[in-house]
C-alpha positions as CSV (number, residue, x, y, z in Angstrom):
1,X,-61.9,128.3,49.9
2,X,-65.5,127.9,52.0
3,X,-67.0,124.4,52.6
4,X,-70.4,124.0,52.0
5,X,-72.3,122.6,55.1
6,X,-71.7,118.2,54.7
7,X,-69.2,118.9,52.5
8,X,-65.5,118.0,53.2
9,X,-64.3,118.4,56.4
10,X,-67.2,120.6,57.5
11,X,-70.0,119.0,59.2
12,X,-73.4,118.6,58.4
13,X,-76.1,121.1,60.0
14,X,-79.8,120.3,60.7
15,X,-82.2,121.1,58.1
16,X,-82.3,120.5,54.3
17,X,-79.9,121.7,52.1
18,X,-81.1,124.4,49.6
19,X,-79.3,126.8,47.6
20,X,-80.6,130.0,49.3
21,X,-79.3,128.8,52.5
22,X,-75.9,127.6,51.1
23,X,-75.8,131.3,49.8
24,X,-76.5,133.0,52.7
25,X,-73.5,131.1,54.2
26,X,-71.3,131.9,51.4
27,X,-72.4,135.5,52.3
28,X,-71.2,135.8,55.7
29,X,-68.1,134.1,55.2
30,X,-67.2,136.8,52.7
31,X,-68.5,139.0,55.2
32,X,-66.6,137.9,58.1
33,X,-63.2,138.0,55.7
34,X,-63.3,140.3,53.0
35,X,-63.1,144.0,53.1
36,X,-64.9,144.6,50.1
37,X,-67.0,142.3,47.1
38,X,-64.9,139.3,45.5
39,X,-64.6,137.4,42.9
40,X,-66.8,134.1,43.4
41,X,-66.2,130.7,41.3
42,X,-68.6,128.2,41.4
43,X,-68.7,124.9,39.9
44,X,-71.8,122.3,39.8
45,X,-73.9,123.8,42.3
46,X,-71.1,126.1,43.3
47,X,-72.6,127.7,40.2
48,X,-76.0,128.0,41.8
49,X,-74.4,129.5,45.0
50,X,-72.5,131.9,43.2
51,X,-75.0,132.8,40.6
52,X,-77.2,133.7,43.3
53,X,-74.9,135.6,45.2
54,X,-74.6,137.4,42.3
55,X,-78.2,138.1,41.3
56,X,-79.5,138.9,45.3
57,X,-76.1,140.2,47.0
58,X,-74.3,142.4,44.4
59,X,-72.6,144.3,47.2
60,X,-70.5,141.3,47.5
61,X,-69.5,139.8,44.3
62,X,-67.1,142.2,42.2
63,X,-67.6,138.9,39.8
64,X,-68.5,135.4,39.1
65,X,-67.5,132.4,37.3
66,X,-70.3,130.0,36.7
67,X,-69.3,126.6,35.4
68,X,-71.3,123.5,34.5
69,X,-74.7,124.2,36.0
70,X,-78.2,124.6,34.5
71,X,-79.6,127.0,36.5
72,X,-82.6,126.4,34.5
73,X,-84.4,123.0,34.0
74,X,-84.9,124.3,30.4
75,X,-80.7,124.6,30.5
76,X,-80.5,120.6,31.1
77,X,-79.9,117.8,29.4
78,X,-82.0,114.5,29.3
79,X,-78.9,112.6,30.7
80,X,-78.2,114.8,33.8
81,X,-81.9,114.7,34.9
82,X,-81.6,110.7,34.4
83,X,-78.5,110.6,36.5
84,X,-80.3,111.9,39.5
85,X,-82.1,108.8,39.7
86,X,-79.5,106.5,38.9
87,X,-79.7,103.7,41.9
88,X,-76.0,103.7,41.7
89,X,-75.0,107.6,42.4
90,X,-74.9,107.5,46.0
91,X,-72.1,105.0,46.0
92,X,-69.8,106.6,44.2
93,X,-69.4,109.6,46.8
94,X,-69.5,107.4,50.0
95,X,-66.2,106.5,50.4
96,X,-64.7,109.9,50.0
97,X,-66.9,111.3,52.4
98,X,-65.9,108.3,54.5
99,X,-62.3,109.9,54.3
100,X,-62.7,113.4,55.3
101,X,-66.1,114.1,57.3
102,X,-66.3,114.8,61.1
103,X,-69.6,113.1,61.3
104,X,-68.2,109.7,60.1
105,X,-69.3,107.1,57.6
106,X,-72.7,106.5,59.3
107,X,-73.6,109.7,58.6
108,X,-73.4,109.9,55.2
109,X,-77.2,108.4,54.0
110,X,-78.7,111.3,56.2
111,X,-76.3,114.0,53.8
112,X,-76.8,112.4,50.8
113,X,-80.5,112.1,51.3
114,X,-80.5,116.0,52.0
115,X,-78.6,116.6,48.7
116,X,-80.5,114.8,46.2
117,X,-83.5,115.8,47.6
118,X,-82.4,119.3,46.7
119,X,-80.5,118.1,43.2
120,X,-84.1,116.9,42.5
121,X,-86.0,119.6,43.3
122,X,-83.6,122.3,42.1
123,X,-83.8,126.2,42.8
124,X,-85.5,127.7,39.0
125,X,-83.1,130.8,38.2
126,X,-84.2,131.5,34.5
127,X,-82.2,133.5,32.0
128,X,-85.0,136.2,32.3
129,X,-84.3,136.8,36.3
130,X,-80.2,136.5,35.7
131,X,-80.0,138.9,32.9
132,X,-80.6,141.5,36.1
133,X,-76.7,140.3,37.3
134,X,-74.8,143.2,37.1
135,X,-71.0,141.9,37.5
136,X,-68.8,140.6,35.2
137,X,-69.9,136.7,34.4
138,X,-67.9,133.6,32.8
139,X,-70.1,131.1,32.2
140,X,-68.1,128.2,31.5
141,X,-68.7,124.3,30.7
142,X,-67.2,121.0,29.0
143,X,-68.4,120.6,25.4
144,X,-70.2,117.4,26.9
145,X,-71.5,118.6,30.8
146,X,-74.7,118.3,31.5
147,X,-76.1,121.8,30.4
148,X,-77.1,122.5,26.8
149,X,-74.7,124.9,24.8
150,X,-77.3,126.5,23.4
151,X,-78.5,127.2,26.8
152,X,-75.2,128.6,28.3
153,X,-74.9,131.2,25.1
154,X,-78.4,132.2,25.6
155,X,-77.5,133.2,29.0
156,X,-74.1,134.9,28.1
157,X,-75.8,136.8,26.0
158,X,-78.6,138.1,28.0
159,X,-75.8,139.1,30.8
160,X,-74.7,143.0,30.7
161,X,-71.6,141.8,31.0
162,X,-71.2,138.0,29.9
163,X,-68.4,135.9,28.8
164,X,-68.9,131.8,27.2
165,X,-66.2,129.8,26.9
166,X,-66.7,125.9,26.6
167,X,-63.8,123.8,27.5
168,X,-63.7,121.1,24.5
169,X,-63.1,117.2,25.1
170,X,-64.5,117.3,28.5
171,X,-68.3,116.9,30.6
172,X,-69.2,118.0,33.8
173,X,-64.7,116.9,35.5
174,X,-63.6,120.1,33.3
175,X,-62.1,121.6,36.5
176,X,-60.4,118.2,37.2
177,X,-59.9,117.0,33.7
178,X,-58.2,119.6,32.1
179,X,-57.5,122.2,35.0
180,X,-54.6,124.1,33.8
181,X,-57.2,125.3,30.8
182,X,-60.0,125.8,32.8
183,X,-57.8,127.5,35.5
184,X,-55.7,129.9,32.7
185,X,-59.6,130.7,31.6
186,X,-60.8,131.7,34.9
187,X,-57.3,133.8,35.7
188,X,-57.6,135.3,32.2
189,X,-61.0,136.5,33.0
190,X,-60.0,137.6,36.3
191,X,-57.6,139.4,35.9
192,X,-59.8,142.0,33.1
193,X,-62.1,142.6,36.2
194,X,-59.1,145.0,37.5
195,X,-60.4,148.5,38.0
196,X,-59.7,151.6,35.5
197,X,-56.4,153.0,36.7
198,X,-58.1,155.7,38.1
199,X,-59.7,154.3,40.6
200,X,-63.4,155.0,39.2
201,X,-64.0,151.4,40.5
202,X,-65.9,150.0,37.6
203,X,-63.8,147.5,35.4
204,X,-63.1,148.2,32.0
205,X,-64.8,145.9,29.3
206,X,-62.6,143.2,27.7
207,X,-60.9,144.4,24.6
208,X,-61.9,141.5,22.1
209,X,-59.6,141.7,19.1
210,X,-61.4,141.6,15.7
211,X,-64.9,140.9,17.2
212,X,-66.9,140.1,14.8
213,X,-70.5,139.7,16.9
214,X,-70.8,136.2,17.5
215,X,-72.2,136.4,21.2
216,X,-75.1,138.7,20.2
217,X,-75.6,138.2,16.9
218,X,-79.0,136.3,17.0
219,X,-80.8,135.1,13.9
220,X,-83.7,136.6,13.1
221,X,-87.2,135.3,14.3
């Protein structure tokens, strides 16, 4: 699993942090590893990074799970835009960068300036420019995360190839929360991007049982 730059045990870089950038290094690490595309999760602005890999690199994403990100500021809700000017955020990530970052705990203003900054100022990817995203998509989030359902579905649906699944009694810790469902979701999805026996490449579209039309069935204007 890549580190983002800051992140973890990777040090920071000079230079703002920004999606496309954070992209373009997600790119050469599959690159540099992989023999062909791959399957990319994302989560919080993993989903960004992956969503755009998506959109702009198709050659390397064979699919993508995007999970509790508005890509959109029309996808978010009132209370995640308030907490990215809560006084108290920062805090609550210093001491685990304290724990695990090469740069040390003195460090840690300059990175958390550079990623608000960009949390505030976010990268617009609007369902219009995303319905172009050719792979296989879950888009994934906690019945109370910080992106509007409505939202989500509208993006599902404008995907070629979308899946929505919304992980109930959970926000925006649904991968920590309740892991083995969000991880059984994400393998379940996985494993129907496995190509036709054939070898044609392309992979089959999920066999829903009894479907019935929900995801597309739009009410009338």
């Amino acid at each position: 699993m890549p580190e983002r730059r800051g992140h973890g045990r990777t040090p920071d870089v000079p230079g703002p942090y920004t999606t496309e950038a954070m992209a373009a290094e997600t790119a050469a690490v599959i690159q540099a590893l992989a023999e062909g595309p791959v399957h990319v999760v994302g989560w919080s602005d993993g989903a960004y990074v992956a969503a755009h890999l998506a959109l702009h690199r198709p050659d390397l994403v064979r699919s993508a799970v995007l999970i509790g990100q508005a890509l959109s500021v029309d996808g978010e809700t009132r209370a995640v835009r308030a907490l990215m000017h809560d006084p108290d955020l920062a805090d609550s990530f210093r001491a685990g960068f304290a724990d695990t970052s090469p740069d040390g705990p003195d460090h840690y203003d300059v990175v958390i300036d550079k990623i608000f900054t960009m949390w505030r100022n976010p990268l617009e990817m609007p369902i219009a420019e995303l319905s172009r995203i050719t792979a296989p998509v879950l888009v994934m989030q906690g019945d109370d995360d910080g992106v509007r359902i409505e939202w989500n579905l509208a993006l599902a649906r404008a995907l070629p190839r979308g899946q929505f699944a919304v992980v109930p009694g959970t926000g925006h810790g649904a991968p920590i929360q309740k892991a083995d469902l969000v991880n059984l979701l994400i393998l379940d999805f996985l494993a129907g991007q496995r190509p036709e026996p054939d070898g044609a490449g392309s992979a089959r579209p999920p066999e829903r049982m009894l479907a019935m039309g929900a995801l597309h069935d739009v009410p009338a204007a």
